[in-house]
C-alpha positions in Angstrom: 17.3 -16.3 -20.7 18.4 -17.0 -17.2 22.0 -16.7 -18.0 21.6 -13.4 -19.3 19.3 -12.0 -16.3 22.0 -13.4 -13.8 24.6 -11.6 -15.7 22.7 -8.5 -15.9 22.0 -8.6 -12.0 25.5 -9.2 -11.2 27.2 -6.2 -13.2 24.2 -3.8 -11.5 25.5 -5.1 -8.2 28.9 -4.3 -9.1 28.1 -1.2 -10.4 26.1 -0.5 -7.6 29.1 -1.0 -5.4 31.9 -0.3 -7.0 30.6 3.6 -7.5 31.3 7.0 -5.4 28.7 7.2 -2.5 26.8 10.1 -3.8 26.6 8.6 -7.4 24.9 5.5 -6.3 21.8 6.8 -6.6 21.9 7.8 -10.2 23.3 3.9 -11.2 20.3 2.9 -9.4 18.4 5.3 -10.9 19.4 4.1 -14.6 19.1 0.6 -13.7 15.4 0.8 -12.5 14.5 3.6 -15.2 15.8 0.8 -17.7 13.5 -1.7 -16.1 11.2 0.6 -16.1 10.9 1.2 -19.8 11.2 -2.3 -20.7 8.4 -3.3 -18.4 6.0 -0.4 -19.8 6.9 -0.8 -23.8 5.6 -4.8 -22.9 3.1 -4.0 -21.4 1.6 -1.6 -23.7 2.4 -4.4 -26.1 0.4 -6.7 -24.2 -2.5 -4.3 -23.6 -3.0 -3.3 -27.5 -2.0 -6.9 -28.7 -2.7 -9.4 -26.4 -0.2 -11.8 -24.5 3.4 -11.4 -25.2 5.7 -14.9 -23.5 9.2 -13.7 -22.4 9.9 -17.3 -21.7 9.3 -21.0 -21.3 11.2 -23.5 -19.5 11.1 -26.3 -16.5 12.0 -27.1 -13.5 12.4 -30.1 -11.7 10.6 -29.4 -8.5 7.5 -27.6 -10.5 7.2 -28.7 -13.7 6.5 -26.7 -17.2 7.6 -22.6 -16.3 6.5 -19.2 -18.3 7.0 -15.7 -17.9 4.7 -14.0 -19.4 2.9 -10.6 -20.0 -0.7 -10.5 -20.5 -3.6 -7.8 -19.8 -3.5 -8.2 -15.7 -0.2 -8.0 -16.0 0.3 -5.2 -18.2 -1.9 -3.0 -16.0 0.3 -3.7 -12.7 3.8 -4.0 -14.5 2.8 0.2 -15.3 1.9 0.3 -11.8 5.9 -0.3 -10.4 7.4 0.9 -13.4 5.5 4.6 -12.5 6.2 4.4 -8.8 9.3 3.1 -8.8 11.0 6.0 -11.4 9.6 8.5 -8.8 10.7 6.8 -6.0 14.1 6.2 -7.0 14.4 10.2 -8.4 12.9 11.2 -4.9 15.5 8.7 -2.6 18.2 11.3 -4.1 17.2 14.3 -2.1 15.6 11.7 0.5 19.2 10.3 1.4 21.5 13.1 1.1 21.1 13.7 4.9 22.4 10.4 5.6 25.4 10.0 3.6 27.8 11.8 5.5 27.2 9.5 8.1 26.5 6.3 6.0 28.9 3.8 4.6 29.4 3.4 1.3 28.2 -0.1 1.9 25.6 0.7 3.1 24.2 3.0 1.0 25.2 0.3 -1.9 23.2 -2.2 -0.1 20.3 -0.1 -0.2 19.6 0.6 -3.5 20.7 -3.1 -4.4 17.6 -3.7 -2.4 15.9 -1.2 -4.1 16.6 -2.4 -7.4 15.8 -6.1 -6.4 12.4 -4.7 -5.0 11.6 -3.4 -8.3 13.0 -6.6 -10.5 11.2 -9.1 -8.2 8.1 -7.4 -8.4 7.7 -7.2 -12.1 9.0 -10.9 -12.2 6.0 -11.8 -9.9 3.4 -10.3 -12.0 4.8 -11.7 -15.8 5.2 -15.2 -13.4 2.9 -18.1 -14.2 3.1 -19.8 -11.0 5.2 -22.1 -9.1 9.1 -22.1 -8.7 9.5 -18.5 -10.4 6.9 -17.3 -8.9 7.7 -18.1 -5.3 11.3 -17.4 -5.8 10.3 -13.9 -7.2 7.6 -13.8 -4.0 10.3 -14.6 -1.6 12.7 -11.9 -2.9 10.4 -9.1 -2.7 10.3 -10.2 1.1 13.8 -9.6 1.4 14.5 -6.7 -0.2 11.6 -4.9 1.7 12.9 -6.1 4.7 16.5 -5.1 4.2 15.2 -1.8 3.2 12.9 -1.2 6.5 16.2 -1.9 8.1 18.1 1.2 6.7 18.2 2.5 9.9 19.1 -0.5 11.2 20.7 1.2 14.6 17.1 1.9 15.9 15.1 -0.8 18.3 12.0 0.3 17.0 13.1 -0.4 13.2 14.5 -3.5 13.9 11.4 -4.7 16.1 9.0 -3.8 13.2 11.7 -5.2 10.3 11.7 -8.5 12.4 7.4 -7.9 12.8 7.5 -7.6 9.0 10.0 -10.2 8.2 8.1 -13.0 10.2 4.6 -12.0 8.7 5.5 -12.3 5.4 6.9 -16.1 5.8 4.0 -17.4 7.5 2.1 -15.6 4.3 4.7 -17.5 2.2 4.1 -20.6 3.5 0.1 -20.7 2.8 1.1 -20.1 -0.9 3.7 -22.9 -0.9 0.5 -25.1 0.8 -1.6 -23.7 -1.9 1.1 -24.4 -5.2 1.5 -28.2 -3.8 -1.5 -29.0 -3.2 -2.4 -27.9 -6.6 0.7 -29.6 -7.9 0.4 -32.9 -6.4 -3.1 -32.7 -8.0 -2.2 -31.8 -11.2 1.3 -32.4 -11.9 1.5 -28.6 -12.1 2.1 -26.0 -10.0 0.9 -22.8 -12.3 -2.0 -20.5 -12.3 -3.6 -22.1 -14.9 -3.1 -25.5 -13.3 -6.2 -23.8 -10.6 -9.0 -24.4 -13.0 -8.5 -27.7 -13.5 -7.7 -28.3 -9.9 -11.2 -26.7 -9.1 -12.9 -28.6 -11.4 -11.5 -31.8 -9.8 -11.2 -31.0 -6.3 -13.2 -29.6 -3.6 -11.9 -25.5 -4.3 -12.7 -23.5 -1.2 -10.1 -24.6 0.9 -7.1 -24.3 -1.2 -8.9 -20.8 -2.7 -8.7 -19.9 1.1 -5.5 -20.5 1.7 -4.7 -18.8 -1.6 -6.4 -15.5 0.3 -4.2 -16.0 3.2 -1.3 -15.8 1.8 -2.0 -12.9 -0.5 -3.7 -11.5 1.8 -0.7 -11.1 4.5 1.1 -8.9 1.7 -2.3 -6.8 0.9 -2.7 -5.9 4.7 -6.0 -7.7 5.1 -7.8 -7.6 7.9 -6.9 -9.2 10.4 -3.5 -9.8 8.7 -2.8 -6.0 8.8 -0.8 -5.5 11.9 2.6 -5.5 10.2 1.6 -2.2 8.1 1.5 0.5 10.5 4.9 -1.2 12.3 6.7 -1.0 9.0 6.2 1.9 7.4 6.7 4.5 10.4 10.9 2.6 10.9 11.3 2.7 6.9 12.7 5.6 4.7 9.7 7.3 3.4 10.6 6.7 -0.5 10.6 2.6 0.8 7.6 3.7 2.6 6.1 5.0 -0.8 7.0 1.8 -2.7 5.5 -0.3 -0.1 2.2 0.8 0.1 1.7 2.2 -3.0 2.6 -1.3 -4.9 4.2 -4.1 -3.0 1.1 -4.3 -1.3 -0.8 -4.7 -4.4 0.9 -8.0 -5.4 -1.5 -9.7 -2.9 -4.4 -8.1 -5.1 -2.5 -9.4 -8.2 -2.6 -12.8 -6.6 -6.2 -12.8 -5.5 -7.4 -11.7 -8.6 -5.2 -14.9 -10.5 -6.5 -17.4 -8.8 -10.1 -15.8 -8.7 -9.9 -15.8 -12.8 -9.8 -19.7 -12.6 -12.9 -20.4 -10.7 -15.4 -21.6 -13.4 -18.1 -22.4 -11.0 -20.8 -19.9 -10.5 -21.9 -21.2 -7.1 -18.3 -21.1 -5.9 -17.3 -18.0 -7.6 -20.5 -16.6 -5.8 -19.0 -17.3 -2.6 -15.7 -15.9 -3.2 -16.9 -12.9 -3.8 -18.9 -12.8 -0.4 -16.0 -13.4 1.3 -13.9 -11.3 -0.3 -16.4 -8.4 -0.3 -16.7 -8.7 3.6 -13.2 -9.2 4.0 -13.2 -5.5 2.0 -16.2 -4.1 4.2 -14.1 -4.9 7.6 -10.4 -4.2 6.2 -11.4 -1.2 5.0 -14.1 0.6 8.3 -11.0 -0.8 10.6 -8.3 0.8 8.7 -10.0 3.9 7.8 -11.1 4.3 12.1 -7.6 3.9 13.1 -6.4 6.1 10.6 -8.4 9.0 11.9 -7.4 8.1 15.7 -3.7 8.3 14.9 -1.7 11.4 15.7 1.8 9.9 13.6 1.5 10.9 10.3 3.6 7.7 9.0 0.9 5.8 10.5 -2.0 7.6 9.9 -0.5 6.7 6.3 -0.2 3.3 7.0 -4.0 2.7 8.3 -5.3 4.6 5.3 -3.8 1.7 2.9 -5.4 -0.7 4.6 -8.8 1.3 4.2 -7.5 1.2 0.6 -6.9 -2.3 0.5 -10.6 -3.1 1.7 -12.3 -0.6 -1.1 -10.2 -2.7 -3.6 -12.0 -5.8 -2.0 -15.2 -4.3 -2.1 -14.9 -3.4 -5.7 -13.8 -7.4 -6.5 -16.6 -8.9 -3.9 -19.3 -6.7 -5.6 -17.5 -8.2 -9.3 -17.7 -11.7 -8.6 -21.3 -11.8 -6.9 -22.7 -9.7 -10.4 -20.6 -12.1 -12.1 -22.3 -15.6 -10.4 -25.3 -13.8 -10.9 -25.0 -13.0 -14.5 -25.1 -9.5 -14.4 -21.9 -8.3 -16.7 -23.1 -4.6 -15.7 -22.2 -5.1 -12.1 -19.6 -7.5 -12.8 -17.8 -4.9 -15.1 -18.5 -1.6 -13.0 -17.2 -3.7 -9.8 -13.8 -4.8 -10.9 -13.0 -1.7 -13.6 -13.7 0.3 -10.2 -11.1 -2.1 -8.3 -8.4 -1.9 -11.1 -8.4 1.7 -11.2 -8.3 2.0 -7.6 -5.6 0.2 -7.2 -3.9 2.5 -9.9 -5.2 5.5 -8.5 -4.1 4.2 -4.8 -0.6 3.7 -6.1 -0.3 7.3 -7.5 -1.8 9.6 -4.3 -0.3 7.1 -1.7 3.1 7.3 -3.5 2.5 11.5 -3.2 1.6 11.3 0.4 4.7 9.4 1.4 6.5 11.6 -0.6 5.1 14.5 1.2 5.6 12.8 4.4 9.3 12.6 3.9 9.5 16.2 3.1 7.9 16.8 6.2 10.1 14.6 8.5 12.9 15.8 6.9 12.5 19.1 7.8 10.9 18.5 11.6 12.9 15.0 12.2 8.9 14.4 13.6 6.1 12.7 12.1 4.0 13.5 15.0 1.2 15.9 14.3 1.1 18.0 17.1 4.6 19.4 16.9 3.7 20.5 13.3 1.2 23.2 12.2 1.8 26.7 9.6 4.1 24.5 7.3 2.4 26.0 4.3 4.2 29.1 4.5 7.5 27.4 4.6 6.7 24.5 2.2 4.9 26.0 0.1 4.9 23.3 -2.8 5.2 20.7 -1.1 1.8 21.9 0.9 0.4 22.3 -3.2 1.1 19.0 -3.8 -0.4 17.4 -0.6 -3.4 19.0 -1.3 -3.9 17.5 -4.8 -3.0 14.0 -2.9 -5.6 14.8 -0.2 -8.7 15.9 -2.2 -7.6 12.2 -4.1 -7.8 10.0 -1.5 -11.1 11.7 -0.2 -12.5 10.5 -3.6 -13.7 14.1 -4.0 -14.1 15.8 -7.8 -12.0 16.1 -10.0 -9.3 13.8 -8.7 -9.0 10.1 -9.9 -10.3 8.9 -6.3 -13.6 9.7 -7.5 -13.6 7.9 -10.4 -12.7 4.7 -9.2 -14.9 5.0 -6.0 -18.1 6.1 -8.7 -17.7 2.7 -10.9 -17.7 0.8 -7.6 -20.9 2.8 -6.6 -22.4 2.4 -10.5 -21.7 -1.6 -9.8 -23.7 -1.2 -6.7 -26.5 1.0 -7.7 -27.0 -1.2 -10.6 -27.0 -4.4 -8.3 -29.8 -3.0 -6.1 -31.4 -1.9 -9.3 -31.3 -5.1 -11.0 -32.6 -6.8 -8.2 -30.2 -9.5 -7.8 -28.1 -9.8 -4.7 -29.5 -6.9 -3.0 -28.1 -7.2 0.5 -24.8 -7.5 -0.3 -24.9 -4.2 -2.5 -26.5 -2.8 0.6 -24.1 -3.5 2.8 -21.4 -2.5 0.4 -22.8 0.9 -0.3 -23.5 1.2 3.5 -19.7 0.4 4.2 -17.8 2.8 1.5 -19.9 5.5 2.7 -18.9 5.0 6.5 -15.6 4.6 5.2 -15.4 7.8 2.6 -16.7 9.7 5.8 -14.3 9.1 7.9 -11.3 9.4 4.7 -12.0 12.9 4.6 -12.4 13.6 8.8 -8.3 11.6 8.9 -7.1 13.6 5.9 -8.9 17.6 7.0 -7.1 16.3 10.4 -3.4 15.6 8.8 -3.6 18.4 6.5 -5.5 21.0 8.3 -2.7 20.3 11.5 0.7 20.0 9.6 0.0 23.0 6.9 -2.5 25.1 8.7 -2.9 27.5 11.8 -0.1 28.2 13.8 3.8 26.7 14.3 3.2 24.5 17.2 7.2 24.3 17.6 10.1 26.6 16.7 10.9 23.8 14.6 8.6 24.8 12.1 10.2 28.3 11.5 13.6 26.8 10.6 11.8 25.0 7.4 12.3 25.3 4.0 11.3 23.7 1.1 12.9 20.8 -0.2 15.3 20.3 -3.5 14.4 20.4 -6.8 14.5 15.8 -7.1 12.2 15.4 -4.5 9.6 18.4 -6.3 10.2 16.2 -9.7 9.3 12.7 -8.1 6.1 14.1 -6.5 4.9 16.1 -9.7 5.2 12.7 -11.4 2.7 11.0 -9.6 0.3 14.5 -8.8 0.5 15.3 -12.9 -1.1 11.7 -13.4 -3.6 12.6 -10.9 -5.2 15.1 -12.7 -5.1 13.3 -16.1 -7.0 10.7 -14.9 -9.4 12.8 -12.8 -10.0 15.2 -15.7 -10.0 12.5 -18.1 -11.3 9.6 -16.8 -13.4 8.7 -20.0 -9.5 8.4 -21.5 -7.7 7.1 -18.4 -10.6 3.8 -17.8 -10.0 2.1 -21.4 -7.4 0.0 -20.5 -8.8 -0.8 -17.3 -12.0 -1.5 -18.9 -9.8 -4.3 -21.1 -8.2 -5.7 -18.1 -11.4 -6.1 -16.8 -13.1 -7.7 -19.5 -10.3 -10.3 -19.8 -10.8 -11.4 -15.8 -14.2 -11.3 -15.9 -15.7 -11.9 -19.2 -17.4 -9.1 -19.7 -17.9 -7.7 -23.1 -15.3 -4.1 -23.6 -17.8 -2.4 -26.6 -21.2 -2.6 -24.2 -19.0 -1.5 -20.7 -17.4 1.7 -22.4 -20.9 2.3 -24.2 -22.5 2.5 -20.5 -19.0 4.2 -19.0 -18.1 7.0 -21.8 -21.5 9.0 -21.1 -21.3 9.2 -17.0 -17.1 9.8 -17.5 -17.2 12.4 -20.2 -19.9 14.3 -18.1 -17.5 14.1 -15.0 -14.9 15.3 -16.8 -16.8 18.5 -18.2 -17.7 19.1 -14.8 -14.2 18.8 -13.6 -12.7 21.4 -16.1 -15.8 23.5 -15.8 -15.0 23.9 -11.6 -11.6 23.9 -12.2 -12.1 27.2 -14.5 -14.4 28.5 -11.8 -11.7 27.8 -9.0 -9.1 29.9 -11.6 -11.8 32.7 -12.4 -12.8 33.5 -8.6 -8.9 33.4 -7.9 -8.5 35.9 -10.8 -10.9 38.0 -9.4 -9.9 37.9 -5.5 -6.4 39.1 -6.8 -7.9 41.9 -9.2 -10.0 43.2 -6.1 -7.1 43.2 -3.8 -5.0 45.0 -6.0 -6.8 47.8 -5.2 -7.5 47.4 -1.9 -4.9 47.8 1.7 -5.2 44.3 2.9 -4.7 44.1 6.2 -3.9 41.7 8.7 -5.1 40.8 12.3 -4.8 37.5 14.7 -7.3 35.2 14.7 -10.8 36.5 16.7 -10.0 34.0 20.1 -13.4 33.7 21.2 -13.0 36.6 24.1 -9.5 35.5 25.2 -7.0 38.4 24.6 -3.7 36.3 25.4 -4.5 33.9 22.4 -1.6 31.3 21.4 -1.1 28.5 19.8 -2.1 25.9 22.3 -5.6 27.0 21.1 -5.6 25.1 18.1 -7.4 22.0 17.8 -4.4 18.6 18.4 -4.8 15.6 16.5 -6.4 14.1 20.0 -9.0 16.6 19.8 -9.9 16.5 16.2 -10.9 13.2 16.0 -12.0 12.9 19.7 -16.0 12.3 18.8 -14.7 9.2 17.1 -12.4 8.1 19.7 -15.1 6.9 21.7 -16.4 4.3 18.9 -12.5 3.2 18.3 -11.8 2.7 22.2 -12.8 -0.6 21.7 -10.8 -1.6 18.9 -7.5 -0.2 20.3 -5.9 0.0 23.4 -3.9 3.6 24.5 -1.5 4.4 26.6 -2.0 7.9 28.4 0.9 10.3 29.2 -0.6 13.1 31.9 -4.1 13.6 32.9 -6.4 15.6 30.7 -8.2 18.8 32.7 -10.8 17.9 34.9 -14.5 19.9 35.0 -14.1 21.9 38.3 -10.9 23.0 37.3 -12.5 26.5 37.1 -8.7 28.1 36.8 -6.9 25.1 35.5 -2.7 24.8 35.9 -0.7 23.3 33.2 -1.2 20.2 32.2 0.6 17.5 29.4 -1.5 15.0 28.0 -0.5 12.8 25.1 -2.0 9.4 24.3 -0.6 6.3 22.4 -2.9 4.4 20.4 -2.1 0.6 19.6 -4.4 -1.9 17.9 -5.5 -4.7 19.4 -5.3 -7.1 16.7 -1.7 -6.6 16.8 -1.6 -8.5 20.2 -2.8 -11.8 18.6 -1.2 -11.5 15.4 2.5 -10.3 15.9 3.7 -10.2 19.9 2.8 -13.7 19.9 5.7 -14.9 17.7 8.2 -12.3 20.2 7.1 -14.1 23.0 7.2 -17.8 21.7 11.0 -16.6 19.9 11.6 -15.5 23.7 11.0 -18.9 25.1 13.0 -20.6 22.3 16.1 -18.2 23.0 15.4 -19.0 27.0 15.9 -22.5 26.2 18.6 -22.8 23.7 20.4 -20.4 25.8 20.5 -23.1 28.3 22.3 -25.5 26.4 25.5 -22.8 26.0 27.2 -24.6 29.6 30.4 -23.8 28.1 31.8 -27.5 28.9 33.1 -30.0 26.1 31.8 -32.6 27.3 28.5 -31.3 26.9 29.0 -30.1 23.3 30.4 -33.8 22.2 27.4 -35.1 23.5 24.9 -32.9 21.5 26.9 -34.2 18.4 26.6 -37.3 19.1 22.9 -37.4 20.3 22.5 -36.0 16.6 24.4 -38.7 14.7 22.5 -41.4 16.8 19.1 -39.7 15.5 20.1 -39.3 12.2 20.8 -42.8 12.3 17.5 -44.7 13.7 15.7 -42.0 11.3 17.5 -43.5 8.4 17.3 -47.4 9.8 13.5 -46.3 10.1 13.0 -44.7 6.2 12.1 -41.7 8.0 14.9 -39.9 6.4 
């Protein structure tokens, strides 16, 4: 098999390469749409049959290798395949603007790591563990990387590409830990090798490190810092990608080597971590979310809120499962699955709609935005329908997946088993779907609503026709599985019974009731919306309507500086998030005796702290290393010679020592 996938990857390179600039994107396009296909016809395959093996074969350093597709990975292989058709149709209009000034290179190199990003990606979820599955692992980091780089002539970019690149490896090397530990204990280096590792070994250690490493690609707290660097320097199509599935390989990991641990005590306290891991990823990210006044990272932030409601979903899973309550345990992780489905879908939409945005303003900032509905007016349409989804509000598929979670916890506190730690978790996602829909009436109410806050914002215009087609991809499964949820959870519900161990007929039996209510309620307000709209436009049609500016409170000389900034907004909760971040102030804001106050500018930075001991560490111990090695380069011969031979006379007493 490995002939033919080298063979295959070698003539997409070259036709990657070898083709006109502006056709690139359509041999990428056919080469991940092809990948895309394959991956979903398997999957469904997997999902209505069982486990399909694509191969079997060894390797020296590992052992025993398979690729293979079973429910799990059916469920996340539809995940990319979805997201990354639309991203690749959207990266056409995306890119035009920088052709012109792009080599052909370039742009080759580009989609090459586009299409690797893809391919290594579905190789890590059909990957049984070990060799493959690293290798896959470590290609994903690359691609991504080379991808934040695209604009590669920018500090920032390269500063946040590095951030990223450095991040991921010392995620990368927890999982090697994790694989040979397990393989020096086993002989085997695969997922399956975990249970019998467990069995025989002490597990929480190794299961920790496990949650490290796939953690660091999740954006777990505090391993999140690299998330709201990355995505702001990337093009907002790799933006899309990244946090609507890359990220979710950690989950994918997680969740594997959760499904081997057969001890209830153990399993019990995985899901306690893991559920407070969820609780504090998800009220951090969602608080800096609603701080931030860049949209990109505003975006960013909110996937790490994301990421922690997928934890709290699996935390409250586990601890019904130790428990023996199959109820919880089923509503819990069916709530996480489909979240991470739905999360793949309206993040991808948002970053969409972001891009369309910056393309037009070249700003992600939201205070030079505001009005943009009347210029973009579809792409305002289409935000919408993403931002009622990620404020888990009816009848999008956010509420769906939040209301299992909630079912799982309700029936937790009901049961009367583990009661505290369904508590806290309802406590937590309803702190956290607060402040979700304060960050997203803030991002969409500034960009699309009130006044233009720049001239920019009159020179708009709506975007082409590809970019329209890769966000109606994503918004059109939206409202399937919002309207139709009692449709949209079967498969989910089958994933979930094969990780947990739940039983499909009673879960759908307690499910199909609650979901096919939800979804007469959905169409019954959707029919309301359309009947009140039919109406409005029936009155007006025989009325003058007239227009008149806004009533400003008593001023006469009302403009747009009026309008409530991002700052302002979310000021109330500024003063709970001062500790968590630290800002940098541009200006002074207006103080209380100015009775008649002059102009003033006032703009503030927000940065979180974390992000000082987790990623400018690393730039300051690189620093020193470069500081020192730099002192070697004397420029004399002599000098040179003698580091050679300094080296040979260490590699020598290393080898006369069996040291090497």
């Amino acid at each position: 098999m490995y002939p033919y996938l080298i063979l295959f990857a070698a003539m997409a390179v070259a036709a990657l390469f070898a083709s006109p600039k502006h056709h690139k994107v359509w041999v990428a396009a056919a080469i991940v749409t092809a990948l895309a296909a394959a991956a979903a016809v398997v999957a469904v395959e997997a999902l209505c049959g069982g486990e399909v093996v694509l191969a079997e074969f060894s390797t020296a350093m590992f052992g025993a290798e398979r690729l293979a597709v079973d429910r799990l990975s059916a469920l996340f292989l539809l995940i990319i395949a979805v997201a990354s058709v639309a991203t690749v149709i959207y990266s056409k209009g995306y890119a035009e603007h920088y052709l012109a000034r792009s080599s052909s290179a370039h742009v080759a190199l580009h989609y090459t790591s586009l299409v690797t990003l893809v391919g290594s990606m579905m190789t890590v979820v059909v990957s049984g563990g070990g060799f493959s599955f690293l290798m896959a692992w470590e290609l994903m980091t690359i691609a991504s990387f080379l991808l934040i780089l695209f604009e590669a002539e920018r500090r920032e970019v390269r500063r946040a590409a590095l951030n990223y690149l450095v991040m991921m490896h010392i995620g990368f090397i927890f999982l090697v830990i994790g694989f040979v530990a397990v393989y020096d204990a086993t002989g085997s280096a695969s997922f399956d090798a975990l249970g019998e590792y467990f069995r025989l070994h002490a597990p929480l250690p190794v299961i920790v490190v496990f949650i490290v490493g796939f953690g660091m690609k999740a954006g777990m707290f505090p391993m999140h810092v690299w998330l709201p660097e990355a995505h702001p320097a990337a093009p907002s199509h790799v933006s899309a990608i990244m946090s609507g599935v890359m990220i979710k390989t950690g989950i994918y990991g997680i969740l594997r080597v959760a499904a081997e641990i057969e001890s209830v005590e153990m399993l019990s306290t995985v899901g306690i971590i893991i559920l407070f891991a969820g609780i504090v990823t998800g009220l951090w990210g969602v608080i800096l979310a609603a701080v931030e006044n860049d949209m990109k990272r505003l975006l960013a932030y909110s996937s790490i809120e994301n990421i922690g409601v997928i934890l709290i979903g699996m935390g409250i899973a586990y601890i019904g499962r130790a428990a023996g309550n199959d109820l919880v345990a089923m509503c819990g992780m069916c709530g996480a699955l489909l979240h991470a489905v739905n999360h793949s879908l309206f993040k991808t939409l948002l970053f969409f709609g972001a891009g369309n945005i910056y393309s037009a303003m070249h700003s992600t900032s939201l205070d030079e935005m505001g009005g943009l509905s009347r210029h973009m007016p579809v792409t305002a349409l289409l935000m919408i329908v993403a931002t009622v989804a990620i404020c888990a509000l009816p009848p999008l598929n956010g509420f769906v997946s939040e209301l299992l979670i909630y079912l799982g916890m309700f029936n937790g506190v009901g049961e009367g088993g583990e009661v505290l730690y369904s508590v806290a978790a309802i406590i937590a996602l309803s702190l956290i779907g607060g402040v979700v829909v304060l960050a997203f009436t803030k991002l969409y109410g500034i960009v699309f609503l009130g006044s233009p806050r720049s001239t920019h914002v009159a020179e708009c215009t709506e975007v082409d026709n590809c970019r329209i087609a890769a966000m109606a991809l994503p918004a059109a499964m939206i409202l399937i599985i919002g309207l139709l949820p009692q449709y949209a959870v079967r498969p989910v519900v089958e994933v979930a019974s094969g990780i947990i161990g739940g039983d499909y007929a009673t879960a759908m039996e307690h499910f199909t009731p609650v979901l096919s209510t939800l979804s007469a309620i959905g169409f019954a307000l959707l029919a309301v919306v359309a009947l009140l709209y039919v109406l409005k436009r029936r009155a007006q049609s025989k009325r003058t309507v007239s227009s008149s500016p806004t009533w400003g409170c008593g001023f006469t000389a009302v403009n747009t500086r009026m309008q409530y900034t991002g700052e302002s907004y979310s000021e109330g909760l500024e003063n709970i998030a001062t500790s968590l971040t630290q800002n940098t102030v541009d200006g002074r804001t207006i103080d209380k005796g100015e009775i008649f106050p002059s102009q003033h500018s006032y703009d503030v930075h927000h940065k979180d702290k974390i992000d000082r001991l987790f990623a400018a560490w690393w730039v300051e111990l690189m620093h020193r290393i470069n500081v020192g090695v730099m002192r070697l380069r004397t420029g004399k011969i002599n000098h040179y010679i003698m580091y050679a031979l300094a080296l040979l006379a260490a590699v020598m007493l290393l080898t006369l020592l069996n040291l090497l």
